[in-house]
C-alpha positions as CSV (number, residue, x, y, z in Angstrom):
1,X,19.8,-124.5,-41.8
2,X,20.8,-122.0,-39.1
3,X,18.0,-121.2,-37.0
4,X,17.3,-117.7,-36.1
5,X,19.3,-117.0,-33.0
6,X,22.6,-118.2,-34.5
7,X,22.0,-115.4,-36.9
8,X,21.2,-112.1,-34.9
9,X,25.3,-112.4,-33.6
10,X,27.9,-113.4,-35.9
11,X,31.7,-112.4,-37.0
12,X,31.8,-109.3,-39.4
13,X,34.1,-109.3,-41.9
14,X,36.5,-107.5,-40.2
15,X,36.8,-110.3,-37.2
16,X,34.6,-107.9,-35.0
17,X,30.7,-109.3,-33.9
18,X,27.8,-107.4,-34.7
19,X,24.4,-107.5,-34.1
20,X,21.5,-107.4,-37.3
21,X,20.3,-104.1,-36.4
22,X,19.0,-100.8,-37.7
23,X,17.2,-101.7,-41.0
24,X,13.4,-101.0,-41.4
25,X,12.9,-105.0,-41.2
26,X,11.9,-107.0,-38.1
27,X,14.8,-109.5,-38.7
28,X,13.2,-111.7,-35.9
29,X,10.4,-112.8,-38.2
30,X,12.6,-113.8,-41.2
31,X,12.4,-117.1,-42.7
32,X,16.1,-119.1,-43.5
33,X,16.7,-119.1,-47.6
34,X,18.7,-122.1,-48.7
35,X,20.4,-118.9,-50.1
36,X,21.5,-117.1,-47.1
37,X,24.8,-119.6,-46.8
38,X,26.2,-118.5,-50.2
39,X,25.5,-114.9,-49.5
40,X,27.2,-115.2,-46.2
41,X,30.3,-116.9,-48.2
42,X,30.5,-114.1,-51.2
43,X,30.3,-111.5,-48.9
44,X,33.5,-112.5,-46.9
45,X,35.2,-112.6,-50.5
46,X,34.2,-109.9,-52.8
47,X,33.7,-106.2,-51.8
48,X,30.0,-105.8,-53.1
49,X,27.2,-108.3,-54.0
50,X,24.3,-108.1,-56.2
51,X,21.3,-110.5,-55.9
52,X,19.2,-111.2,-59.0
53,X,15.7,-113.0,-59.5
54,X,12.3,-112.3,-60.0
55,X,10.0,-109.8,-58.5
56,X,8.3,-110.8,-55.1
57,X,10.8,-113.7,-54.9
58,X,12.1,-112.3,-51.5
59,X,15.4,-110.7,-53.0
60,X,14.9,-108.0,-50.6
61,X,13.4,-109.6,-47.8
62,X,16.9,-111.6,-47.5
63,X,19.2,-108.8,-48.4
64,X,17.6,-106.8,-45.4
65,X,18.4,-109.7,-43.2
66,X,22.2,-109.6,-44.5
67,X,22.6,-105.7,-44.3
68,X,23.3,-102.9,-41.1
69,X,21.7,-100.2,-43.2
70,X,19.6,-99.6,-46.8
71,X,18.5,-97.5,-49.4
72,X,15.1,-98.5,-51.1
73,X,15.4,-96.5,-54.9
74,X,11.6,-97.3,-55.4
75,X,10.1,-96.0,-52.2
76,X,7.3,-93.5,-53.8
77,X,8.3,-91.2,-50.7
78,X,9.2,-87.3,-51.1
79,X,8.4,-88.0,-54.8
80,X,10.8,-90.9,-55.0
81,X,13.3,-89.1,-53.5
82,X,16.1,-91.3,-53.0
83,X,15.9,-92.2,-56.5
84,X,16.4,-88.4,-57.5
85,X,19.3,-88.7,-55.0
86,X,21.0,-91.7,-56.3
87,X,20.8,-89.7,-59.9
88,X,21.9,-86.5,-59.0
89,X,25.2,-88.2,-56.5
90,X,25.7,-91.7,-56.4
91,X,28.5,-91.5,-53.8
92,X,25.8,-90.3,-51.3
93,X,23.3,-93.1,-51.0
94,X,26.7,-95.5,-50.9
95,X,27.5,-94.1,-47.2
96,X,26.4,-96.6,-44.5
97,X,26.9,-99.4,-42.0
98,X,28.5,-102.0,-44.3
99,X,26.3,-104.4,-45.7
100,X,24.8,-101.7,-46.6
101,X,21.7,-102.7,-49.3
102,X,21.2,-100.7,-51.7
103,X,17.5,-102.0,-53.5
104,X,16.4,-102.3,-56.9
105,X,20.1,-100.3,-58.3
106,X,18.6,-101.2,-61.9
107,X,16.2,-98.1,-61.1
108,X,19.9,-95.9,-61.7
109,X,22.4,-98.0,-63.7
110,X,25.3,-95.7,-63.0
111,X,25.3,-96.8,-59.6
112,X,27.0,-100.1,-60.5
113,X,30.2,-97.9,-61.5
114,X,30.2,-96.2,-58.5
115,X,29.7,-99.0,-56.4
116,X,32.7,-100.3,-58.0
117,X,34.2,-97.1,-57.5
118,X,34.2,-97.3,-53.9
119,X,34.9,-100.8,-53.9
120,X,38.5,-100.4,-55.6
121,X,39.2,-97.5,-53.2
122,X,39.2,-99.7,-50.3
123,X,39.9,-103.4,-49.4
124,X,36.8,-104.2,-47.4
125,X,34.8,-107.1,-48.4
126,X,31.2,-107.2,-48.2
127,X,30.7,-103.2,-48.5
128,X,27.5,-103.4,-50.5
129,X,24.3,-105.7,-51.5
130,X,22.6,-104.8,-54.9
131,X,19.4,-106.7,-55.4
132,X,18.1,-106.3,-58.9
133,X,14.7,-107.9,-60.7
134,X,16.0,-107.1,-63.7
135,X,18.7,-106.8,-66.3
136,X,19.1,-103.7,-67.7
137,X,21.0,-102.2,-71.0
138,X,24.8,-101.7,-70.6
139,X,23.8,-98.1,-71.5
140,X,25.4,-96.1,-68.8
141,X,27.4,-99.2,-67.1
142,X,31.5,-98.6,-68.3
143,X,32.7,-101.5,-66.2
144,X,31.1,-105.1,-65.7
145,X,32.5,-105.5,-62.1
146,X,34.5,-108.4,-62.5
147,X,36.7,-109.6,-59.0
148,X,34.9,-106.9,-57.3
149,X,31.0,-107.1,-57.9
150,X,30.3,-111.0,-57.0
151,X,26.6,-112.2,-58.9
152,X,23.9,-114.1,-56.8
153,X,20.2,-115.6,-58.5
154,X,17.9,-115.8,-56.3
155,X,14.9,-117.9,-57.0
156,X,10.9,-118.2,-55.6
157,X,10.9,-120.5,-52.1
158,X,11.8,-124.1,-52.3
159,X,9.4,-126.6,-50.6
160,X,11.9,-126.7,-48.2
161,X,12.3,-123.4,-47.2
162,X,8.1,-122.8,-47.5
163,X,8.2,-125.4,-44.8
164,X,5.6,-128.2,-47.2
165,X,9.5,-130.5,-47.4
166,X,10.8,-132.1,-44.6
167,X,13.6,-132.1,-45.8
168,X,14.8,-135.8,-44.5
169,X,16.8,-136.2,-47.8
170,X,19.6,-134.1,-48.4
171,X,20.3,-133.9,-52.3
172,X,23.9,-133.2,-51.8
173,X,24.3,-136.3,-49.9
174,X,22.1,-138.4,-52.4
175,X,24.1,-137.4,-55.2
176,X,27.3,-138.9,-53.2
177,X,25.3,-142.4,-53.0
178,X,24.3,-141.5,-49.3
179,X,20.8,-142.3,-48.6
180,X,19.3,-143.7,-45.2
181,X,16.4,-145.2,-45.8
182,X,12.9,-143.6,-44.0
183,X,9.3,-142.9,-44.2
184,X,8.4,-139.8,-45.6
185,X,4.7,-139.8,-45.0
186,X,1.8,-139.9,-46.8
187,X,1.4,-137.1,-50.0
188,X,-2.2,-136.1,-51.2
189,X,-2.6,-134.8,-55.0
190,X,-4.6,-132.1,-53.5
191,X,-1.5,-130.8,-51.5
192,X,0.8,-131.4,-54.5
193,X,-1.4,-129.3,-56.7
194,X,-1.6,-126.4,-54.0
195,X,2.2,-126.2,-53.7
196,X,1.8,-125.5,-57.5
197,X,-0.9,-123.2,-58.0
198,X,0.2,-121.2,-54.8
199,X,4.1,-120.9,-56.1
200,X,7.1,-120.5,-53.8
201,X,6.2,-116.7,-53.6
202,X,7.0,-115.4,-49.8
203,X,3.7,-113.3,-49.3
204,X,1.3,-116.8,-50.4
205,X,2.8,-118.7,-47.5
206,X,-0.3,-119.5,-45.5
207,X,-3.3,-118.4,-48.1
208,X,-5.9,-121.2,-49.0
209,X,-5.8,-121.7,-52.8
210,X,-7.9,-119.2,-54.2
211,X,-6.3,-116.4,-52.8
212,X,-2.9,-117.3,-53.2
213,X,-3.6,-118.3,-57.2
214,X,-3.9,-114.3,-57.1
215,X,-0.5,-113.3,-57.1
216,X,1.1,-115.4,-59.9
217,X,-2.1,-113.4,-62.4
218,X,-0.9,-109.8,-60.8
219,X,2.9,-110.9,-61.2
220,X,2.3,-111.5,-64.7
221,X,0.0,-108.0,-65.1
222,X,2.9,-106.0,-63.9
223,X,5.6,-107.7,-65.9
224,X,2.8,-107.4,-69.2
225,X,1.8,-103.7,-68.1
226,X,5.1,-102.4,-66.5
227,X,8.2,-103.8,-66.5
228,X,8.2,-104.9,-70.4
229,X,8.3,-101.0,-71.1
230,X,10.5,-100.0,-68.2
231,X,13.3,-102.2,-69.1
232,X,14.3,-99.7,-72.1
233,X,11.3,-97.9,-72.7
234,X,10.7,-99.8,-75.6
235,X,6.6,-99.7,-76.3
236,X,5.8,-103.5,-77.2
237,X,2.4,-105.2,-78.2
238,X,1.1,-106.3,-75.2
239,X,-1.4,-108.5,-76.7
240,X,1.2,-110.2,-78.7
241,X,3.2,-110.7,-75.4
242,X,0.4,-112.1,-73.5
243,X,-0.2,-114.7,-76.1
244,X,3.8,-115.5,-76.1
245,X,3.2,-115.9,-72.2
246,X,-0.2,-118.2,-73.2
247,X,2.0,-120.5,-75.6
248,X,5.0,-120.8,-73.1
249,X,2.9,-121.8,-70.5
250,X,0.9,-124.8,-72.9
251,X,4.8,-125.7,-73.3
252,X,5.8,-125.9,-70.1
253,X,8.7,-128.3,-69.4
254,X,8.7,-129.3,-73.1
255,X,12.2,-128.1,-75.6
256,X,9.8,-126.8,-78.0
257,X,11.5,-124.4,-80.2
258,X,11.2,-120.4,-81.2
259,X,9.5,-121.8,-84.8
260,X,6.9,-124.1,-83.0
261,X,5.9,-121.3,-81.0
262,X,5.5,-119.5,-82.8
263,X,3.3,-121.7,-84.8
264,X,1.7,-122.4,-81.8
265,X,0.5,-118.7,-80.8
266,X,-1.1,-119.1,-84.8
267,X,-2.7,-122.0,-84.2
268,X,-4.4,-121.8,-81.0
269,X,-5.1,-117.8,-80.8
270,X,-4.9,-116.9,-85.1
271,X,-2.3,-114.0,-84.7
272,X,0.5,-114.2,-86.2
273,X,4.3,-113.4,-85.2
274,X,7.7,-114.1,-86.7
275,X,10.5,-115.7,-85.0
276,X,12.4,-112.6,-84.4
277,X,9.9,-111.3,-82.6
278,X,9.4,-114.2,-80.2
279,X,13.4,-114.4,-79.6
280,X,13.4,-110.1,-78.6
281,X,10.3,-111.1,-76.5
282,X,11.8,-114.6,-74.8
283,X,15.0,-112.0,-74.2
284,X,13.0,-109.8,-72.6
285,X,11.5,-112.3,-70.0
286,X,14.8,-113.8,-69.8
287,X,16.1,-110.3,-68.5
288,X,12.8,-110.0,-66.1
289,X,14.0,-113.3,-64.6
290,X,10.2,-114.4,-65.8
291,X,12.1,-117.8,-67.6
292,X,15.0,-119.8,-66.5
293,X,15.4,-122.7,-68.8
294,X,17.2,-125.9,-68.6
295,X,20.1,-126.0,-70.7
296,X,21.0,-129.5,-72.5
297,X,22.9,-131.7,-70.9
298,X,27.0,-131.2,-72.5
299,X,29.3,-132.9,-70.7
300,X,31.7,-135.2,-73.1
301,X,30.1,-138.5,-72.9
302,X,32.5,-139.3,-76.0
303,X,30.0,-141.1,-77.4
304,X,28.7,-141.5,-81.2
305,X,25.1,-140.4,-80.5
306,X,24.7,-136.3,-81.2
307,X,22.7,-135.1,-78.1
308,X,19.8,-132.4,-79.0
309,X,20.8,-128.7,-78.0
310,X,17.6,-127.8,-77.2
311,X,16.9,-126.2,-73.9
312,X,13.5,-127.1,-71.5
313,X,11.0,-124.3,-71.2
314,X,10.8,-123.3,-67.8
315,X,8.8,-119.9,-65.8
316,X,10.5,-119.2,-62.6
317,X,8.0,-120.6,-60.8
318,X,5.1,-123.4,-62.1
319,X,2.6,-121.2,-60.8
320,X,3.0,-119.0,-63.5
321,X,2.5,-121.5,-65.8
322,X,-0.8,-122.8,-64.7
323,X,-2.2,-119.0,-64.0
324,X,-1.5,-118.9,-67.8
325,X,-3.6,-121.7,-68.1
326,X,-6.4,-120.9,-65.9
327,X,-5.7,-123.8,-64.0
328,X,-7.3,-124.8,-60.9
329,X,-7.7,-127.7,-58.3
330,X,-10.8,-129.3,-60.0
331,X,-9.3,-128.9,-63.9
332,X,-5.7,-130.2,-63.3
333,X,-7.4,-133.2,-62.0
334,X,-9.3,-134.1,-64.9
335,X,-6.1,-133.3,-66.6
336,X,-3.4,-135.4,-65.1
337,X,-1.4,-134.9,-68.5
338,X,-1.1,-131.1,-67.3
339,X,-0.5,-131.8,-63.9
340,X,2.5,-134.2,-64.9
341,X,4.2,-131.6,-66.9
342,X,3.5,-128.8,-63.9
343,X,4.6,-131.1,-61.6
344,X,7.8,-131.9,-63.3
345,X,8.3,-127.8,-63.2
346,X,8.0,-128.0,-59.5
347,X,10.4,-130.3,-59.3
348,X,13.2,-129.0,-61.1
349,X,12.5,-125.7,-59.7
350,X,13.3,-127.0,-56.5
351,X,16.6,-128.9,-58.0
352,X,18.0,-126.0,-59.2
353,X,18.0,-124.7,-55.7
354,X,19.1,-127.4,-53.9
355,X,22.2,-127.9,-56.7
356,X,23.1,-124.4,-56.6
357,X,24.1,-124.0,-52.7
358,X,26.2,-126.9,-53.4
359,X,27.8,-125.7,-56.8
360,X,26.3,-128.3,-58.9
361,X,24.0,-127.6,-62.2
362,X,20.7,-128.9,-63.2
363,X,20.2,-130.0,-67.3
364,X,18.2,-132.3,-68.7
365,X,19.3,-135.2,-71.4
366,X,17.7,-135.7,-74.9
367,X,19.6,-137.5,-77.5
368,X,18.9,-138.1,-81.4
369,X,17.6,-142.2,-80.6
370,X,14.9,-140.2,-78.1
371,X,16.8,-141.5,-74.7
372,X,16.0,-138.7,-72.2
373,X,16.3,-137.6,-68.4
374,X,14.0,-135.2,-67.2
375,X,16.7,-134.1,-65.3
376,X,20.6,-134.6,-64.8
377,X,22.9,-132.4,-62.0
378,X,26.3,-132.0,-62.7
379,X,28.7,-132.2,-59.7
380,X,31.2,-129.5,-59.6
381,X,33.7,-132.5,-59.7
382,X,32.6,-133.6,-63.2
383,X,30.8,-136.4,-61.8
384,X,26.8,-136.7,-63.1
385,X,23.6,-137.6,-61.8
386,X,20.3,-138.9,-63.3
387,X,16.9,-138.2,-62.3
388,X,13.6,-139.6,-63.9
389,X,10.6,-136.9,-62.6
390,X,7.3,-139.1,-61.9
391,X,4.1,-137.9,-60.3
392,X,2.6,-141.2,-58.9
393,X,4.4,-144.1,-57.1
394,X,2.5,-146.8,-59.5
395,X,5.3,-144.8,-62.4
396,X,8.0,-145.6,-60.3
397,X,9.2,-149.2,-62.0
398,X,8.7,-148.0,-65.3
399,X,11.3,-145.2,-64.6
400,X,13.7,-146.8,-62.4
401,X,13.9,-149.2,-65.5
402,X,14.3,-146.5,-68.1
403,X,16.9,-145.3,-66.1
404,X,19.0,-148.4,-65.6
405,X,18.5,-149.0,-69.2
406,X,20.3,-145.5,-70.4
407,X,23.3,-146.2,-67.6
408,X,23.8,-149.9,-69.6
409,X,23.6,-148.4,-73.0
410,X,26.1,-145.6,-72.3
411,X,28.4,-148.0,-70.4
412,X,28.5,-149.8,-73.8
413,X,29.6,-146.9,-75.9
414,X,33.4,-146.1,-76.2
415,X,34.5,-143.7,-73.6
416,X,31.2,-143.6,-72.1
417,X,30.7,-142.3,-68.5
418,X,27.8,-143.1,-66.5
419,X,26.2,-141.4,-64.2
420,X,27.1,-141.7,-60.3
421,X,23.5,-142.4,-59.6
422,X,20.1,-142.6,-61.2
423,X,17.4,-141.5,-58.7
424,X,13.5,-141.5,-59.1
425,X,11.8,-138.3,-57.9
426,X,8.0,-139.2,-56.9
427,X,5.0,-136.4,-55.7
428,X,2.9,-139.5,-53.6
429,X,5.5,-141.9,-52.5
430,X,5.8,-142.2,-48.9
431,X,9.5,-143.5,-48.3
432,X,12.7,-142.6,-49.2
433,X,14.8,-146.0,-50.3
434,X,17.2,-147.5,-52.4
435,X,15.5,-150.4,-54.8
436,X,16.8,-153.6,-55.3
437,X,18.3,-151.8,-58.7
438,X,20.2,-149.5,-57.9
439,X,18.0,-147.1,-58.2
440,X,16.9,-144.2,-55.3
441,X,13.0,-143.6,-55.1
442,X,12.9,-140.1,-52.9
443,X,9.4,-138.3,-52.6
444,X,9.5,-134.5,-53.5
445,X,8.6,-133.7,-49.8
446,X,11.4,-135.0,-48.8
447,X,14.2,-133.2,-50.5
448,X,16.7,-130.3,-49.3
449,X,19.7,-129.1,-50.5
């Protein structure tokens, strides 16, 4: 990643350098996002940008770094002042130093027209950053944006860019069969279940466990208390929503379906719900960027065996899940079954991120004679990668072999296509190597993008 000084002088868009001044950030402090490459890219191709994720993820942290001049629509000053602005004229709060951020636009949907707007009067790329922590209605949006308005996610910090990776494996390079062999160090449980319980949230960088354990119970609050109404001042039953949030999380990195969660708020908390209800719900986090499940893996294997559709329940970040649960250091260790299932969260939380600055996809594989990988990344060549999620080294065998099994049995099949390279990911190994099989073993703590 670039380091720091690289970044305060660079070429504008226009060819001409510029310095990172004049926004109400101390740029010097900021911490690299495996992002910041891809935002660099869109905004040398499209005139506008909006970046999308979940509250506290760092959405505006980053675009701060990436703008010459902002507009905050939910500072509480003067009464919330420029949010009054923005509704009484849009064209106003658009005039700035270009980037010029415009925060939390969602707050005033017509401002994605005029943004627009301004960006067909004028050929300048990278006029405007919009972040956004949530989706909101087409009501009062005439225009999607397309070729002009480029579309960003933004996720909760890797283990890489928290600093707890070392980031001695690149994942691009791994899924290209490129792997030199290293020690990685030795892993403790205890620092695999803090990077979980403490999230990949900016602000709990540095907080012993306890505290930091806070901020994924006050996330949820506000999403529960706020944001749920806010999104179209719909009034919802909260209690009903909090025990949707309960049953997600006891399903965490599972394809359980809308009926068996339903029947699982029933059974565990005796109040009942119907399916319609969790889907308008399970939309509603989906548009709060609370979820971000992991769709079924679809390429054409061409084979006769129907693979499930059914996506993996994912929360943005694992330590959502396991506030849900109440979990702490001492439980998840008596309950390694848990911890498995929150590790594998962690994991694939930090593969999306990794994939995505390289243009590849994360999925998962579950087929009809129950042959799964926890998770698969699909080059943006076509080309497909396998990765079997394990906690402890002593798992290691029995997944390298499940995985070398699978690549046999689809190489059998008519018109299979195997994948490039099947890949072990471990929490407490302490090397990075290629087995006799094949297969890669690469810890966790090890990985970048």
């Amino acid at each position: 990643m670039q380091n720091l000084t690289e970044w305060n002088c660079k070429i504008s868009r226009n060819g001409v350098k510029y310095r990172q001044e004049g926004s109400g950030m101390d740029k010097k402090n900021y911490r690299p996002r495996v992002i910041d490459r891809k935002i660099e890219e869109h905004l040398n191709i499209f005139g506008a940008l909006c970046i999308e994720g979940p509250k506290w993820c760092g959405k505006t942290w980053t675009s701060s770094y990436h703008s010459n001049s902002e507009i905050y629509l939910g500072d509480p000053a003067g009464n919330f002042q420029n949010r009054r602005l923005a509704q009484l004229s849009p064209d106003l709060v658009l005039q700035g130093d270009a980037p010029r951020l415009i925060d939390e636009w969602q707050e005033v949907p017509p401002l994605w027209d005029a943004v627009r707007f301004r960006v067909d009067q004028t050929s300048e790329k990278g006029r405007f950053i919009l972040t956004g922590s949530s989706t909101p209605n087409h009501k009062g949006i005439l225009h999607s944006g397309a070729g002009r308005i480029a579309r960003l996610r933004m996720r909760p910090m890797s283990l890489f860019e928290s600093g707890d990776s070392s980031g001695a494996v690149s994942l691009q390079e791994l899924c290209e069969g490129k792997l030199e062999p290293a020690m990685t160090g030795e892993v403790r449980l205890t620092d695999l279940i803090y990077y979980i319980l403490r999230g990949g949230w900016p602000a709990s960088l540095g907080l012993p466990a306890q505290d930091a354990a806070l901020l994924p119970m006050q996330y949820l609050d506000a999403i529960v208390d706020d944001d749920v109404y806010r999104i179209d001042g719909v009034k919802r039953d909260t209690i009903k929503i909090r025990l949707l949030l309960r049953s997600l999380a006891r399903n965490e990195s599972t394809t359980v379906t809308n009926r068996s969660l339903k029947n699982d708020v029933k059974e565990k908390d005796d109040e009942d719900i119907d399916v319609d209800t969790i889907a308008s719900y399970l939309d509603i986090f989906s548009r709060l960027f609370l979820i971000e499940n992991q769709p079924p893996f679809s390429t054409k294997i061409r084979s006769s065996v129907r693979v499930k559709q059914a996506e993996k329940r994912h929360f943005a970040d694992p330590s959502l899940a396991a506030a849900l649960l109440g979990a702490t250091e001492e439980k998840l260790l008596g309950d390694l079954n848990t911890l498995g299932f929150l590790f594998e969260a962690l994991c694939e939380r930090d593969l999306r991120i990794y994939a995505d600055a390289f243009g590849a996809q994360l999925f998962h594989y579950q087929d009809y004679q129950n042959r799964e990988i926890d998770a698969v990344i699909q080059l943006p060549g076509g080309d497909w990668c396998a990765f079997e999620i394990k906690l402890g080294a002593n798992q290691i065998d029995e997944a390298a072999a499940s995985l070398v099994r699978l690549k046999n049995d689809i190489e059998r099949e008519p018109g299979g296509i195997p994948p490039k390279i099947l890949c072990v990911i471990c929490g407490m190994s302490s090397a990075a190597y290629r087995r006799e099989d094949g297969v890669y073993v690469v810890p966790v703590t090890a990985l970048r993008e």
